[in-house]
N, C-alpha and C positions, 0 to 999 in steps of 0.2 A: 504494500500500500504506500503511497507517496504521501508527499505533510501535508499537502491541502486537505487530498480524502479522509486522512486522520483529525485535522482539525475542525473536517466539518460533519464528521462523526460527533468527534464530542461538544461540536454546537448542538446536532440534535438531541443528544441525550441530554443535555444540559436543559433545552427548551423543555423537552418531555417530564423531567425531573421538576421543573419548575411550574410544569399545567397541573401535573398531578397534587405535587403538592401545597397550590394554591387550591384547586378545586375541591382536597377533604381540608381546607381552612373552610372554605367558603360551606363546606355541609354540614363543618362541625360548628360554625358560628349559627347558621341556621336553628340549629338544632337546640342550642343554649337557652332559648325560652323556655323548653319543655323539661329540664333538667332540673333534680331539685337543689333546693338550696341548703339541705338539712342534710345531717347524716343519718344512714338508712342501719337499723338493728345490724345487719349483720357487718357492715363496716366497724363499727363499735366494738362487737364481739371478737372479730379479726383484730384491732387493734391491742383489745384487751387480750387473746392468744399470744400476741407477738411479743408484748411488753410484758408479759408473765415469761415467756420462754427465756428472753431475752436477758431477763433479770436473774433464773434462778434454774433456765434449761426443764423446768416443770410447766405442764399446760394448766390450766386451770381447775381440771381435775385430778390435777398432783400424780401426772403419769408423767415419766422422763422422755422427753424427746420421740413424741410419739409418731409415729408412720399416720395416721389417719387424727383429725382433730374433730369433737364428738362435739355439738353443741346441741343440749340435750332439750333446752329451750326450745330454741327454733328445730325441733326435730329433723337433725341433718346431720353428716360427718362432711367433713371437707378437707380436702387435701392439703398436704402444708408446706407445697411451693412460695406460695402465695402468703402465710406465715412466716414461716422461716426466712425469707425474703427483706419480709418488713420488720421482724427481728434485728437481724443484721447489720441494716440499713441506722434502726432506729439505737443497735448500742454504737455503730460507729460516729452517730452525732450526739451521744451521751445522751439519752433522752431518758 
């Protein structure tokens, strides 16, 4: 390939990179009336998992480092990518 065909390569992909990701601005600003403005139970619940793991490696039912997280309330178990995650996250800004 020659420098033009290369640089006018990575004009298109540059244009393409740029329609896309104005076009999910534009869907996701759309969309922001319909979003709440509150936090929803199960954000809570998850933050309260993560800040218990995070602080003492026990979930909230005082199991170690569990493979599945039970929240026995909202009748569900949930996985604990998403957990442990925010764990992490939340002891490396000391929270």
């Amino acid at each position: 390939m020659s420098h033009q065909t290369e640089r006018t390569s990575s004009l298109v992909k540059s244009v393409l990179v740029a329609l896309v990701a104005s076009s999910a601005l534009a869907i996701y600003a759309l969309c922001l009336q319909c979003s709440p403005v509150y936090l929803a139970h199960d954000e809570v619940l998850f933050a309260l998992q993560a800040h218990s793991i995070a602080s003492n490696g026990y979930d909230l039912s005082q199991r170690f480092l569990p493979l599945y997280f039970q929240f026995a309330d909202a009748g569900f178990w949930a996985t604990p990518i998403t957990i442990y995650s925010s764990g992490v996250r939340g002891r490396e800004a000391n929270l």
